[in-house]
MMTF fields as JSON, N, C-alpha, C and O atoms, coordinates in Angstrom:
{
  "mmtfVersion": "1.0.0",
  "mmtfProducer": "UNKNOWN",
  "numBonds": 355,
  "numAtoms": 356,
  "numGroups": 89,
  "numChains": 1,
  "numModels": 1,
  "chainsPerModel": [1],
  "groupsPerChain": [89],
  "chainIdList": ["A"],
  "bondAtomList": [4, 2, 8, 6, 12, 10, 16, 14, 20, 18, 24, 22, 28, 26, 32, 30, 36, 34, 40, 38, 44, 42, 48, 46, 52, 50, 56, 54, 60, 58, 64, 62, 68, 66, 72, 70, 76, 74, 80, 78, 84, 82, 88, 86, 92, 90, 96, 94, 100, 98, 104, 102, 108, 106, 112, 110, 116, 114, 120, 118, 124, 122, 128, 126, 132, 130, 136, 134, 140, 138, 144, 142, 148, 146, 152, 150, 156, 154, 160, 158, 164, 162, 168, 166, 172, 170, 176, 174, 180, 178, 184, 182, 188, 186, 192, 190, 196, 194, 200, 198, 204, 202, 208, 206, 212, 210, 216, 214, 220, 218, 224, 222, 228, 226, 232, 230, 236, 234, 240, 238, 244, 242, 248, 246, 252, 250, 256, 254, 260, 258, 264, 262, 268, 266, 272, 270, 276, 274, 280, 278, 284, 282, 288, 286, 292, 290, 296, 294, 300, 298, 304, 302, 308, 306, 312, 310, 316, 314, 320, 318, 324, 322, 328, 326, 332, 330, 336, 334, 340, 338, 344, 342, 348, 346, 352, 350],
  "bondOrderList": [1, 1, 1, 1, 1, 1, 1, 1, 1, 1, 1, 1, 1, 1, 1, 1, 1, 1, 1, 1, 1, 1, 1, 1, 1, 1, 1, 1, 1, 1, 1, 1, 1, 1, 1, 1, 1, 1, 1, 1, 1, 1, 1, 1, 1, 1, 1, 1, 1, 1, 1, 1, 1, 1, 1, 1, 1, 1, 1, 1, 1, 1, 1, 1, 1, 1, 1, 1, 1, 1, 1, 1, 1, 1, 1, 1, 1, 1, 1, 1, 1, 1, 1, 1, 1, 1, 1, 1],
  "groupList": [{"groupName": "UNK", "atomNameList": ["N", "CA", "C", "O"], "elementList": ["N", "C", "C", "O"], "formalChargeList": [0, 0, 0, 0], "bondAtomList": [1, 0, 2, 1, 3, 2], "bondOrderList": [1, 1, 2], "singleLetterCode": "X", "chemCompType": "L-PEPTIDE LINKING"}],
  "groupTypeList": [0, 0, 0, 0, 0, 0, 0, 0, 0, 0, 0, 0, 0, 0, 0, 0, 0, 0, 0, 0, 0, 0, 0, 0, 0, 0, 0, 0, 0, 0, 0, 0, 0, 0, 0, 0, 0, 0, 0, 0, 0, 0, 0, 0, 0, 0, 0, 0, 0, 0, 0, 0, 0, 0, 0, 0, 0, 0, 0, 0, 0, 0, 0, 0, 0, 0, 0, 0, 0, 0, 0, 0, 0, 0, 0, 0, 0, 0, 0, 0, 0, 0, 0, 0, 0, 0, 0, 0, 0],
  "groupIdList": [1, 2, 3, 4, 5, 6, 7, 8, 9, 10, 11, 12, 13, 14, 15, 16, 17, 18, 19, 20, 21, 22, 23, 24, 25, 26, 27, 28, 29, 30, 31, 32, 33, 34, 35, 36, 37, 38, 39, 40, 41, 42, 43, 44, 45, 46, 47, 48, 49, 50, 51, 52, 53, 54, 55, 56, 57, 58, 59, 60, 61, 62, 63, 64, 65, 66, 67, 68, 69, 70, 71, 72, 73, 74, 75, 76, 77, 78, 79, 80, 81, 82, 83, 84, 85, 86, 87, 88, 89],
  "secStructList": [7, 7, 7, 7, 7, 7, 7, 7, 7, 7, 7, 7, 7, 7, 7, 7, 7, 7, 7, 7, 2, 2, 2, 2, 2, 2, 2, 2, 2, 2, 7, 1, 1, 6, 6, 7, 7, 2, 2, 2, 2, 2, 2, 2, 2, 2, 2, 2, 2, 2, 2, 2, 6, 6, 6, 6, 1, 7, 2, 2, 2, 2, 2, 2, 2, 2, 2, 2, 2, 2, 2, 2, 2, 2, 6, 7, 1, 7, 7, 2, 2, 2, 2, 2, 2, 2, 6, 6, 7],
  "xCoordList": [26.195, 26.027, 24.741, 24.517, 24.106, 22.635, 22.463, 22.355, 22.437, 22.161, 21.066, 20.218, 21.107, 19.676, 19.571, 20.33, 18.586, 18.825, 17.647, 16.541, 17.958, 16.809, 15.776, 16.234, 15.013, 14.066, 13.77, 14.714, 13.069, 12.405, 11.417, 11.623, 10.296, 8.918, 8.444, 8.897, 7.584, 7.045, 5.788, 5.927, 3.926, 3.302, 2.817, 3.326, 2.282, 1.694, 0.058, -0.702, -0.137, -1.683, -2.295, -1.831, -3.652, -4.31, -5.84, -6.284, -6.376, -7.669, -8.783, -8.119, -10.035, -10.539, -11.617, -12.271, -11.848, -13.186, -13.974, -13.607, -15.13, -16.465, -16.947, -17.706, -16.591, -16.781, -17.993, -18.584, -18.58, -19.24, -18.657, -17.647, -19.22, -18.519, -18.306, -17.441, -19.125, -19.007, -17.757, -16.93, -17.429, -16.463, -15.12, -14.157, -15.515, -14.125, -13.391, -12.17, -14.46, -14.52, -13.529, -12.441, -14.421, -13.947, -12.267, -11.544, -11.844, -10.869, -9.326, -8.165, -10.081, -9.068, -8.534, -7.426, -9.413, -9.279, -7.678, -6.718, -7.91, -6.537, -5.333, -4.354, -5.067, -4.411, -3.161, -3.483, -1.411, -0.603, -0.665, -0.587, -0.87, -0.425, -1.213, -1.609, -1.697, -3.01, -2.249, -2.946, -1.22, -1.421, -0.737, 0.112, -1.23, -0.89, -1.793, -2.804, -1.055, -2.304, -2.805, -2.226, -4.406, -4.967, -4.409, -4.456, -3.87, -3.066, -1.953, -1.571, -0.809, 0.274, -0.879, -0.433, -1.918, -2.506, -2.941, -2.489, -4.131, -4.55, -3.512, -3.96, -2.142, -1.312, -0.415, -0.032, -0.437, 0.184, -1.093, -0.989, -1.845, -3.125, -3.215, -3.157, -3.357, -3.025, -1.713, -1.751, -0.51, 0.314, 0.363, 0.253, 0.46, 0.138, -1.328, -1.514, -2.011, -3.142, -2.857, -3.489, -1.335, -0.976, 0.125, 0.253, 0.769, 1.274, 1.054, 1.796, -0.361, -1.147, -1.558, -1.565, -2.007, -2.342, -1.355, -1.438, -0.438, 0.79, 0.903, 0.834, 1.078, 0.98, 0.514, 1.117, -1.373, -2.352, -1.741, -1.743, -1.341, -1.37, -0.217, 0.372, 0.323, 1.545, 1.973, 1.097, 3.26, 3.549, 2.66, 2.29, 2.469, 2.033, 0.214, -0.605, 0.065, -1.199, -2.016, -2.955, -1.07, -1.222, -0.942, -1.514, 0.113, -0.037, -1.005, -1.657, -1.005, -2.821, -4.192, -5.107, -4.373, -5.363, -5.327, -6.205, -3.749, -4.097, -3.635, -3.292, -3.555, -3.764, -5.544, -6.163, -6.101, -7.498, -8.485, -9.58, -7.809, -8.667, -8.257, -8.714, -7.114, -6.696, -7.906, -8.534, -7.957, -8.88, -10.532, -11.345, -10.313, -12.301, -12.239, -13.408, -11.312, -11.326, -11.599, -12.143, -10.99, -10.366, -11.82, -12.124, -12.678, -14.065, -14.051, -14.881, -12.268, -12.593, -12.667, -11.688, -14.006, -14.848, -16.337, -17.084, -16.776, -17.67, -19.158, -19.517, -19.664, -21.478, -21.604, -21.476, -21.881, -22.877, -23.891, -24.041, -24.526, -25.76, -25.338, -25.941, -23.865, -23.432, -22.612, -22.385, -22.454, -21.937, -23.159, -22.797, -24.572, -25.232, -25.428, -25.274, -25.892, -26.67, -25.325, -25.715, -23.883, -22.818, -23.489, -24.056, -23.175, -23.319, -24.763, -25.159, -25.459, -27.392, -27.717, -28.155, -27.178, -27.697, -29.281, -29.904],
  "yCoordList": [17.692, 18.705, 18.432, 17.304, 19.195, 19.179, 19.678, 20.904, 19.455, 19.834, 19.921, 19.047, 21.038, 21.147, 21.667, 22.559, 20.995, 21.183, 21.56, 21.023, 22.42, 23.17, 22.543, 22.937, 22.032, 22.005, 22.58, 23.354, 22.689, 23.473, 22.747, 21.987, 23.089, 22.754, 23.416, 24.55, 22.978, 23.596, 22.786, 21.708, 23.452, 22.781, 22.286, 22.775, 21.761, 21.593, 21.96, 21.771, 22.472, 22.906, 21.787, 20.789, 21.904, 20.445, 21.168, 22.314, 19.835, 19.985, 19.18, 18.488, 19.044, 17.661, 17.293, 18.188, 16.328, 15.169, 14.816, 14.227, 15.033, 14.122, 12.648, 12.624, 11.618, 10.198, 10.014, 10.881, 8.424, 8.382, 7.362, 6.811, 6.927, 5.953, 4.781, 3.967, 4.678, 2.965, 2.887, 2.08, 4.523, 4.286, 4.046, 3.318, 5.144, 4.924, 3.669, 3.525, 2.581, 1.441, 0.717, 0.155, 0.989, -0.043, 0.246, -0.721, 1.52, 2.197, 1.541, 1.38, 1.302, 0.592, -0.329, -0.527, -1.385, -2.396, -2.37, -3.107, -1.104, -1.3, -0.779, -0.845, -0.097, -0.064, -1.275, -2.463, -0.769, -1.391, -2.113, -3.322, -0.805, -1.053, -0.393, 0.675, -0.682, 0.224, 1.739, 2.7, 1.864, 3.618, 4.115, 5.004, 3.42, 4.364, 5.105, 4.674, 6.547, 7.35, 7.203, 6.946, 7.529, 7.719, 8.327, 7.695, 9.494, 10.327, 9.495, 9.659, 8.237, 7.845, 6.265, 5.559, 6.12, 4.932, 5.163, 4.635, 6.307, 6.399, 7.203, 7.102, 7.935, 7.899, 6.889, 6.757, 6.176, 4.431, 3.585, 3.068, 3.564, 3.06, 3.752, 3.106, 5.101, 5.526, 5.445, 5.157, 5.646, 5.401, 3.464, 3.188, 2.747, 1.416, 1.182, 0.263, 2.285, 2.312, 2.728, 2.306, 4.186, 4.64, 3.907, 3.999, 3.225, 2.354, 1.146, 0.739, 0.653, -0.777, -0.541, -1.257, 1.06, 1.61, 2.183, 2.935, 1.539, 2.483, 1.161, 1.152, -0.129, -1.156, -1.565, -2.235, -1.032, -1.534, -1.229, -1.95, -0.113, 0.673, 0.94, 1.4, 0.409, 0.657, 1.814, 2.654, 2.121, 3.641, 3.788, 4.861, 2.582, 2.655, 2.815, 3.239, 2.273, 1.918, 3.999, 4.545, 4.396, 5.806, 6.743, 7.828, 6.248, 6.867, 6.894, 7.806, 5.338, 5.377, 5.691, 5.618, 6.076, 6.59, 8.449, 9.216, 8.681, 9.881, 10.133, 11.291, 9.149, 9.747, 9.438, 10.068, 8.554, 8.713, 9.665, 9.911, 10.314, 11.472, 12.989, 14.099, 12.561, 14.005, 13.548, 14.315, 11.77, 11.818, 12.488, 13.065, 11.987, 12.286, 13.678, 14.03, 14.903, 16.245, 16.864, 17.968, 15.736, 16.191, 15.918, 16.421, 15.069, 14.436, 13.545, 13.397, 12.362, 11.285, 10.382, 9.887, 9.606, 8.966, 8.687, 9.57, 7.226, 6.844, 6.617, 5.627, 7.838, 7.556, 5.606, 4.826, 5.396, 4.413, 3.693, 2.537, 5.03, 5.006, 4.43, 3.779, 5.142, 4.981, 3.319, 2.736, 3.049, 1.697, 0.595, -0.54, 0.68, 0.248, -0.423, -1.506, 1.094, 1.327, 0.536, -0.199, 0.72, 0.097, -1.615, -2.125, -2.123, -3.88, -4.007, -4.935, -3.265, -3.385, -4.391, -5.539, -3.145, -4.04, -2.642, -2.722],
  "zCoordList": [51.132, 50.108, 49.328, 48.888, 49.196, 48.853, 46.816, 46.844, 46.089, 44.92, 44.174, 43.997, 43.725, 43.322, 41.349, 40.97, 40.313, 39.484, 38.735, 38.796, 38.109, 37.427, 36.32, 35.248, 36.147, 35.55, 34.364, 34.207, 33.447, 32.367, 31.591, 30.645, 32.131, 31.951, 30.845, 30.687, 29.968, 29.082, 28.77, 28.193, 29.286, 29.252, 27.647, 26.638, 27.633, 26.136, 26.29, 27.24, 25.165, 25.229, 25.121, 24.57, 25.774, 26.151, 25.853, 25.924, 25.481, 25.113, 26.121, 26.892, 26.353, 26.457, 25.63, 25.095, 25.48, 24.66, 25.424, 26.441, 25.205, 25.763, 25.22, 24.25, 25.729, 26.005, 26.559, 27.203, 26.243, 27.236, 28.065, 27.628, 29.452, 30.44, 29.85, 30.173, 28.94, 28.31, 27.932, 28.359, 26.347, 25.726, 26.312, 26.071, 27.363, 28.467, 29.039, 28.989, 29.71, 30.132, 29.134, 29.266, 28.03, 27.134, 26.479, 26.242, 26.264, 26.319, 27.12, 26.744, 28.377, 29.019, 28.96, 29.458, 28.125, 27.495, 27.122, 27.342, 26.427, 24.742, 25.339, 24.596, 26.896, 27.858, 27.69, 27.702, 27.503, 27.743, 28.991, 29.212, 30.014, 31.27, 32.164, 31.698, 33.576, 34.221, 34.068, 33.742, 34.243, 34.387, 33.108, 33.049, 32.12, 31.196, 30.118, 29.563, 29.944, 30.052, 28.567, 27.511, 28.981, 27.513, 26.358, 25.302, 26.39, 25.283, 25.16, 24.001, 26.03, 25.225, 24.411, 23.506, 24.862, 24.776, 23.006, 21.989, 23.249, 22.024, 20.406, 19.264, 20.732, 20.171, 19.051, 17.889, 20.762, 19.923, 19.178, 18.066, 19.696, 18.457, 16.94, 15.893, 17.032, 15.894, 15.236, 14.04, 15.794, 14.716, 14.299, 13.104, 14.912, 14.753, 13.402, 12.603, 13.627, 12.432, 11.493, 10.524, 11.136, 10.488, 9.393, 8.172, 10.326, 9.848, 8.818, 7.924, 9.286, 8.804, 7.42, 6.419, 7.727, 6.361, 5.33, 4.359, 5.927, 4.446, 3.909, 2.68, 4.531, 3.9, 2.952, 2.113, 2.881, 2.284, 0.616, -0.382, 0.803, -0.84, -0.645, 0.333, -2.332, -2.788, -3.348, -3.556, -3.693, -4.189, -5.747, -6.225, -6.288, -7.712, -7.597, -8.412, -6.217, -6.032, -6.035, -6.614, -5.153, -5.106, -6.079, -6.176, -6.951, -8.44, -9.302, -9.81, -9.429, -9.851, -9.488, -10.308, -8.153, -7.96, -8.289, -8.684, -7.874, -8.274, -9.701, -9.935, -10.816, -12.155, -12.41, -13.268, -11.669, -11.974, -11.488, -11.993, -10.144, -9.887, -10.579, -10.305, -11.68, -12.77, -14.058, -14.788, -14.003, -15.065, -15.17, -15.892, -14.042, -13.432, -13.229, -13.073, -13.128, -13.309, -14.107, -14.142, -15.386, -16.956, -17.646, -18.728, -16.9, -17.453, -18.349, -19.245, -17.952, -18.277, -17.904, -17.345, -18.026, -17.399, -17.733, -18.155, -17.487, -18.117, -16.937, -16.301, -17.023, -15.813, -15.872, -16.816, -14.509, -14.75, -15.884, -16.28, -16.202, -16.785, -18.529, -19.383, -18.432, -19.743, -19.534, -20.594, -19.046, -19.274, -19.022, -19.33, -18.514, -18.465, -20.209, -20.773, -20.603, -22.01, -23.052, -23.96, -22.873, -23.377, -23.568, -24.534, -22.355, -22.486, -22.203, -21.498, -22.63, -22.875, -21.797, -21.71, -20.801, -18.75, -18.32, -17.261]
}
């Protein structure tokens, strides 16, 4: 008895990038495994990068930057020029 089972494919839209041979070469480098493909390769590099970087900065770390970029909106904030002339540099 022979069975046969249906499938359902759904391509994903695909793009391509221009490399050059070097970058490529070198690309392979960061390769789990020989056949694995660039798109699961460079995926996992980025989230592994995405990751590294949530580390860096804390939730407070990001509060504070963004109450200082409401300050620097609000125009408070001190030029260079003015803190120079401050400690007479």
């Amino acid at each position: 008895m022979i069975k046969y089972y249906r499938c359902l494919y759904t391509p994903m839209e695909q793009t391509s990038i221009a490399v050059s041979k070097k970058s490529k070469e070198e690309w392979e480098n960061f390769k789990n495994y020989k056949q694995e493909s660039f798109e699961t390769m460079i995926n996992r590099i980025l989230k592994s990068q995405a990751e590294e970087d949530a580390e860096l900065l804390t939730k407070e770390d990001i509060l504070e930057i963004e109450q200082s970029i409401k300050d620097i909106k609000k125009g408070k904030f001190k030029t260079l020029e003015q803190m120079k002339a401050k400690y007479g540099l």
